[in-house]
C-alpha positions as a Markdown table, in Angstrom:
| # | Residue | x | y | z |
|---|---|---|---|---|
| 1 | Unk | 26.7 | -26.1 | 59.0 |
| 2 | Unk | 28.0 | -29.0 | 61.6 |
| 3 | Unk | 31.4 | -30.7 | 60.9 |
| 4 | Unk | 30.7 | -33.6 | 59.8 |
| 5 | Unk | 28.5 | -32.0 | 56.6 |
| 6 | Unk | 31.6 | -30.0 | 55.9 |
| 7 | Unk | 33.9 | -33.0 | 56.0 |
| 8 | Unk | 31.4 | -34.6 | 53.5 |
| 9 | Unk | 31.6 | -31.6 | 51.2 |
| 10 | Unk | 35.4 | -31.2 | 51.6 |
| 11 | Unk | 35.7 | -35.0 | 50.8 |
| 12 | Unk | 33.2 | -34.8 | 48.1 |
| 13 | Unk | 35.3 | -32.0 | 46.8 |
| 14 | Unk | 38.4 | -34.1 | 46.9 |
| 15 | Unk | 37.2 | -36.5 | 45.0 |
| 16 | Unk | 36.0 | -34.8 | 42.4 |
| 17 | Unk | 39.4 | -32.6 | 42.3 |
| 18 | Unk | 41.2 | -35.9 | 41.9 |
| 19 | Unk | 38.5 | -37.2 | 38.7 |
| 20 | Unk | 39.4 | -33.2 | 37.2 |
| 21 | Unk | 43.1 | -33.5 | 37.5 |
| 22 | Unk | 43.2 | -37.3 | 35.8 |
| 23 | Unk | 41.2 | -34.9 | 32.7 |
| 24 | Unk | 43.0 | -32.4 | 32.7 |
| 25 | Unk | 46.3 | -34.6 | 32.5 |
| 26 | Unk | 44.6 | -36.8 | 29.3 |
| 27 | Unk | 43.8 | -34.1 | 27.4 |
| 28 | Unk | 47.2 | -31.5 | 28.1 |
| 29 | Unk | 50.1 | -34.0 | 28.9 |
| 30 | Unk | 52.1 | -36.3 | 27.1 |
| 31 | Unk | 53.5 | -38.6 | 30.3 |
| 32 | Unk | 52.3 | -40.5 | 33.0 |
| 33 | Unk | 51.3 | -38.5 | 35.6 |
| 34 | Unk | 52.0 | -39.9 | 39.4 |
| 35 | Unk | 49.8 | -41.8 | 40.8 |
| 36 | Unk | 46.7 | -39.7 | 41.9 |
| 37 | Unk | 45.4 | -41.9 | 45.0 |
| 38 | Unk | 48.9 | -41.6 | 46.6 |
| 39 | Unk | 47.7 | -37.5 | 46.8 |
| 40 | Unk | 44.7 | -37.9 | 49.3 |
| 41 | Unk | 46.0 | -35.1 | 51.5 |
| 42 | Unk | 46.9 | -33.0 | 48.6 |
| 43 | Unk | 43.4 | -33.1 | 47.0 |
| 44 | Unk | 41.8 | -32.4 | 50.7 |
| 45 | Unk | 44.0 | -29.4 | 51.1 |
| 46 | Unk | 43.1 | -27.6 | 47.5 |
| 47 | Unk | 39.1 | -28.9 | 48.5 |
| 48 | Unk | 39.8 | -26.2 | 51.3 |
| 49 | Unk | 41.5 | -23.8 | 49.3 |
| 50 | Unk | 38.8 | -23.6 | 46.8 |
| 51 | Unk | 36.4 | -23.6 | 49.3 |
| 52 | Unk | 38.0 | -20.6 | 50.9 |
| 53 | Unk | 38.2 | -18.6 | 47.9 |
| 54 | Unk | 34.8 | -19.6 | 46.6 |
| 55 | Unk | 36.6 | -20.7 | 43.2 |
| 56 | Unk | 35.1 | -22.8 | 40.4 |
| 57 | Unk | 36.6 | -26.6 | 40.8 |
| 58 | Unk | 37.0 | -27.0 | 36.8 |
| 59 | Unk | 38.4 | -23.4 | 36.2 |
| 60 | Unk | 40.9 | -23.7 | 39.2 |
| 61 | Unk | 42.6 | -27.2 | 37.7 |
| 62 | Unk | 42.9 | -26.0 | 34.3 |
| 63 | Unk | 44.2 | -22.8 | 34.9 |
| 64 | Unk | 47.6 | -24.9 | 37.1 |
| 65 | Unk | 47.6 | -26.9 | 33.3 |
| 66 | Unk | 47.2 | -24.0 | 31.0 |
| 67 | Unk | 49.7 | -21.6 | 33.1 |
| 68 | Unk | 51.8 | -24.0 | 33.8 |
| 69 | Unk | 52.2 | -25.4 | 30.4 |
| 70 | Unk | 55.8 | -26.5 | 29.1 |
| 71 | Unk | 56.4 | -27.3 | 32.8 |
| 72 | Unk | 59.5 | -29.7 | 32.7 |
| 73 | Unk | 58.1 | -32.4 | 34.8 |
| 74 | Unk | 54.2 | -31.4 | 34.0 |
| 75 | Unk | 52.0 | -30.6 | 36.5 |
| 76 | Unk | 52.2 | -32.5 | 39.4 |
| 77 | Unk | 49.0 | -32.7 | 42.3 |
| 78 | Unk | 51.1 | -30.3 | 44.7 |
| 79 | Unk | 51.2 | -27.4 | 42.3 |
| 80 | Unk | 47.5 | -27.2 | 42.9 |
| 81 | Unk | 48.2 | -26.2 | 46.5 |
| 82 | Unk | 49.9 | -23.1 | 47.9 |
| 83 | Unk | 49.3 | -18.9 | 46.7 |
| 84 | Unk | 50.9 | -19.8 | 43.1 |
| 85 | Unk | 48.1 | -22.0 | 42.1 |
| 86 | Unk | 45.5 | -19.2 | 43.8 |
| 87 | Unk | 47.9 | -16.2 | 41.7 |
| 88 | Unk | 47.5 | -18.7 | 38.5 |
| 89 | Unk | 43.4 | -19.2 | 39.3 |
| 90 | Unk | 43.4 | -15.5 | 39.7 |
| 91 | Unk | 44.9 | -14.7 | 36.1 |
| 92 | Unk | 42.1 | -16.7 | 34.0 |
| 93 | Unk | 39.4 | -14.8 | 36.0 |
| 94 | Unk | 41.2 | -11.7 | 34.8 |
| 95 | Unk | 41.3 | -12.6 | 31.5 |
| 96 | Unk | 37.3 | -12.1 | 31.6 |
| 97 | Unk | 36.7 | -15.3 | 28.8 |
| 98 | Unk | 36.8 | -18.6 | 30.1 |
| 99 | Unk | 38.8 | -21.0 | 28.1 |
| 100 | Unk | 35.2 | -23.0 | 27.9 |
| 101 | Unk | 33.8 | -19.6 | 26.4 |
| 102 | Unk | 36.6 | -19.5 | 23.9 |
| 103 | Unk | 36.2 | -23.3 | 22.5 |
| 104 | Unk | 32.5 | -22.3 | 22.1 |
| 105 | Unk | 33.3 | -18.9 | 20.4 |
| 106 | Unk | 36.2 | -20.1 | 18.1 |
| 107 | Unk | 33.5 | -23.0 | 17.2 |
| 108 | Unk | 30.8 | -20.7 | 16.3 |
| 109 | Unk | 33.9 | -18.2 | 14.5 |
| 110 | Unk | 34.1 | -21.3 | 12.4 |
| 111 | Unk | 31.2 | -22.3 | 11.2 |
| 112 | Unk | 29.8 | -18.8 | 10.3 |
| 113 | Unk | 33.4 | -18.8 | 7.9 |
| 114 | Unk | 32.1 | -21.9 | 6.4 |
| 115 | Unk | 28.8 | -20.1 | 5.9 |
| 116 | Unk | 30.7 | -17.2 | 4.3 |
| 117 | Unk | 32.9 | -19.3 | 2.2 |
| 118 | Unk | 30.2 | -21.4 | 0.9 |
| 119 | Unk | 27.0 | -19.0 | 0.5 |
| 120 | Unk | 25.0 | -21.6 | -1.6 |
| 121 | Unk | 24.9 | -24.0 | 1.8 |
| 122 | Unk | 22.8 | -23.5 | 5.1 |
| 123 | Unk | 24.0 | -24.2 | 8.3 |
| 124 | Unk | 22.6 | -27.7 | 8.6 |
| 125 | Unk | 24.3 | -28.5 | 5.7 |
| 126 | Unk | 27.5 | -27.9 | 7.1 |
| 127 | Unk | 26.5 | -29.2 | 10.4 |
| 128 | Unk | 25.2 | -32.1 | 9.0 |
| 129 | Unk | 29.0 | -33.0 | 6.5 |
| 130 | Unk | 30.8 | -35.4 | 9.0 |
| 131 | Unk | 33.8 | -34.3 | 6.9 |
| 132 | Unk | 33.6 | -31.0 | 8.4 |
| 133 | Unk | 36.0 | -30.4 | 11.5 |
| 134 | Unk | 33.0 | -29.5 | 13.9 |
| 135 | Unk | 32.7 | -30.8 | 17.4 |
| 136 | Unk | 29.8 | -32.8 | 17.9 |
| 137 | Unk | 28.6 | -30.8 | 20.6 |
| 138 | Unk | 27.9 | -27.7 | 18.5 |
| 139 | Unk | 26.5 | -29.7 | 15.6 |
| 140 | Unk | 23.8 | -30.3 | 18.3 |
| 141 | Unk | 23.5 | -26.9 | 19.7 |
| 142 | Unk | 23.5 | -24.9 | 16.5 |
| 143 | Unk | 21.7 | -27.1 | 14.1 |
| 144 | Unk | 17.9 | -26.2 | 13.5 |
| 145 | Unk | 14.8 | -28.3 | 15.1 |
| 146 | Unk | 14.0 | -29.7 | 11.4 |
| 147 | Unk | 17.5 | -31.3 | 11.2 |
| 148 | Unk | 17.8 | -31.7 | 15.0 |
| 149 | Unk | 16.7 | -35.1 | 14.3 |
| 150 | Unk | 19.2 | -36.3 | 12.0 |
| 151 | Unk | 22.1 | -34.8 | 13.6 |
| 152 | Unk | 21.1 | -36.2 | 16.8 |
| 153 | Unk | 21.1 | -39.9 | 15.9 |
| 154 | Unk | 24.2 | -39.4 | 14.0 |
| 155 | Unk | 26.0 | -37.1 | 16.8 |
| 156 | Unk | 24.6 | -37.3 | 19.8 |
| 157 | Unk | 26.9 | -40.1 | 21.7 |
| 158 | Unk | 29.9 | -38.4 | 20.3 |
| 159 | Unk | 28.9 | -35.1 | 21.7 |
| 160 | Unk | 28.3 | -36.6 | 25.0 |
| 161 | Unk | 31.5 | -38.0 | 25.1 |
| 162 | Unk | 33.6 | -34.5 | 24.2 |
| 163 | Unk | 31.4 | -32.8 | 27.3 |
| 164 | Unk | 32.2 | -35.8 | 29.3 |
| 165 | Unk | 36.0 | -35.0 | 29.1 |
| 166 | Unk | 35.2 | -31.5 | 28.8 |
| 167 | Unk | 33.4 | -30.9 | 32.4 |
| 168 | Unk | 33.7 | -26.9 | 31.7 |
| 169 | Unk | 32.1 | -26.4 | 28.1 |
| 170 | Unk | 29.7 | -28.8 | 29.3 |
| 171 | Unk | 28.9 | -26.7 | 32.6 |
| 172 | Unk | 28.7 | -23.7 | 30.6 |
| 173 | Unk | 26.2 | -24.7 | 28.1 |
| 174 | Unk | 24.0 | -26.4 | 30.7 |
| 175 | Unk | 24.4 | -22.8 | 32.7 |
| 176 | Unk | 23.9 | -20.3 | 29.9 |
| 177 | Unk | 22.5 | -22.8 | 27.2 |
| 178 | Unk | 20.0 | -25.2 | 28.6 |
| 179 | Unk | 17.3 | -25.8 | 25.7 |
| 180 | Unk | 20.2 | -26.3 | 23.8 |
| 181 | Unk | 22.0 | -28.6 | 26.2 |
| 182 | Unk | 19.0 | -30.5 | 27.0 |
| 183 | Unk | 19.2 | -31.4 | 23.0 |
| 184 | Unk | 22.5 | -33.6 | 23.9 |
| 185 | Unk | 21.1 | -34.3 | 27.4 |
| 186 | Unk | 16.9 | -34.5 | 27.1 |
| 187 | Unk | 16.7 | -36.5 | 30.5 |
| 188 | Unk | 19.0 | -34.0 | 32.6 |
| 189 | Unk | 17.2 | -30.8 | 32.4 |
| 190 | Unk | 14.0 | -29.6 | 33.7 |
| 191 | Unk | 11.2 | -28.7 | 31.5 |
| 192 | Unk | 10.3 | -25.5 | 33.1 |
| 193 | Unk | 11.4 | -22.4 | 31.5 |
| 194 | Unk | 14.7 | -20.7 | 32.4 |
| 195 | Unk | 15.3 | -17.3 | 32.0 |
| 196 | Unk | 18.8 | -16.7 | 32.3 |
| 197 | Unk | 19.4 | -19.1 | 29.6 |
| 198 | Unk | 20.6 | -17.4 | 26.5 |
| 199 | Unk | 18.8 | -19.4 | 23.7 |
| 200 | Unk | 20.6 | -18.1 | 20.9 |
| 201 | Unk | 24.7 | -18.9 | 20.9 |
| 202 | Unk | 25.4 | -18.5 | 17.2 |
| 203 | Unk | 24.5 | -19.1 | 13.9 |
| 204 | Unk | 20.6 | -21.1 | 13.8 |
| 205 | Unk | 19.6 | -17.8 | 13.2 |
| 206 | Unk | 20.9 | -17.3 | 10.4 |
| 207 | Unk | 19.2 | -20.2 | 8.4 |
| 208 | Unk | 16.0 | -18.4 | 7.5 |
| 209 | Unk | 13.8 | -21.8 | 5.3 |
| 210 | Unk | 12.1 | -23.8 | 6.7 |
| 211 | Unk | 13.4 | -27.5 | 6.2 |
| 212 | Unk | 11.6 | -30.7 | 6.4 |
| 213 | Unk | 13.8 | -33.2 | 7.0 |
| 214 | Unk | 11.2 | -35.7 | 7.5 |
| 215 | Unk | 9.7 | -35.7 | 4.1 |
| 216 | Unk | 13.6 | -35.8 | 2.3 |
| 217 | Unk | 15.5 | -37.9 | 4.3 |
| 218 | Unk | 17.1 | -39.3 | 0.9 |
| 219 | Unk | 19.1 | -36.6 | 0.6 |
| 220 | Unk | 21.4 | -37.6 | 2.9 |
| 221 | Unk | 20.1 | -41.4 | 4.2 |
| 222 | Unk | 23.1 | -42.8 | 1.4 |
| 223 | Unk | 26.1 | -40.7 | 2.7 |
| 224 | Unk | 25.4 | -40.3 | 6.2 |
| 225 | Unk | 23.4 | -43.6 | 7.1 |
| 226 | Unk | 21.3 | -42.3 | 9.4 |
């Protein structure tokens, strides 16, 4: 690889280290973090870093935010530099679950608790109840193909919008759950088969009738306007 393709990299890198760390701020911190553009050196020397220790870009900012949490001044650009943040990028990999893998388990933990709690519903009936504290996201992955059409006029731009500000759920369903992820993103995902995608992340299964959605949509056209 010449230089100047490595300096594009590296600055690609930066960039997008700088557009993580601005995330990671919104969703974890309650202040004003510094100004990120006045870091350009900083976010060149963690694009070499992670480059050196072949680390995951998403995985090695939020692991400086979740270890570092209760920080009195927060986590600033410079903590992502130096063998701390590479000790604290080390200790999520040992953990063996993602925190991306835990939002999608503790999600799926949910909903079959609903299913248990309320044994006369399917899952599309609790998928489909906006009332129900369900990320978008995972209405659209777990709901079955009859209601798939419902759910995804109702959900769809609101699921798009949690992976948006969520880049490492959304990389994991698009690495492990692609038919599913190409239900939220239909454009972004080729049609050919897969077959390291694991098709199945939770409860569809479970619902065992066969709905037609198409031929009742009354039954929920007056609540849910769809």
């Amino acid at each position: 690889m010449d230089s100047s393709k490595d300096i594009r990299e590296l600055n690609h890198l930066a960039e997008k280290l700088r557009g993580l760390y601005a995330l990671a701020w919104r969703k974890r911190e309650a202040f004003s973090p510094k100004n990120p553009y006045n870091y350009d050196k900083v976010w060149m020397s963690a694009a070499e870093t992670i480059k050196n220790i072949g680390a995951d870009p998403v995985l090695y900012v939020d692991a400086q935010f979740i270890l570092m949490s209760g920080k009195k001044k927060g986590v600033m650009p410079t903590d992502l530099l130096g063998e701390d943040a590479i000790d604290r990028y080390k200790k999520m990999i040992a953990r063996g679950t993602t925190p991306y893998e835990a939002e999608m388990n503790n999600q799926i933990f949910y909903l079959k608790s609903l299913l248990k709690a309320n044994q006369n519903k399917e899952p599309d009936d609790i998928l489909m109840d906006e009332h129900m504290p369900i990320k978008a996201f995972i209405r659209m992955m777990l709901c079955s193909e009859d209601a798939l059409g419902f759910i995804g006029k109702k959900f769809r731009n609101s699921a798009i919008l949690e992976l948006e500000f969520d880049p490492g759920v959304k990389e994991l369903i698009k690495n492990k759950y692609g038919t599913r992820y190409k239900r939220i993103y239909p454009e972004r995902v080729s049609t050919r088969p897969i077959v390291q995608y694991f098709e199945d992340p939770g409860p569809p299964e479970e619902n065992t009738k066969t709905r037609n959605y198409a031929r009742r949509p009354k039954r929920y056209s007056q609540q849910d306007n769809f």
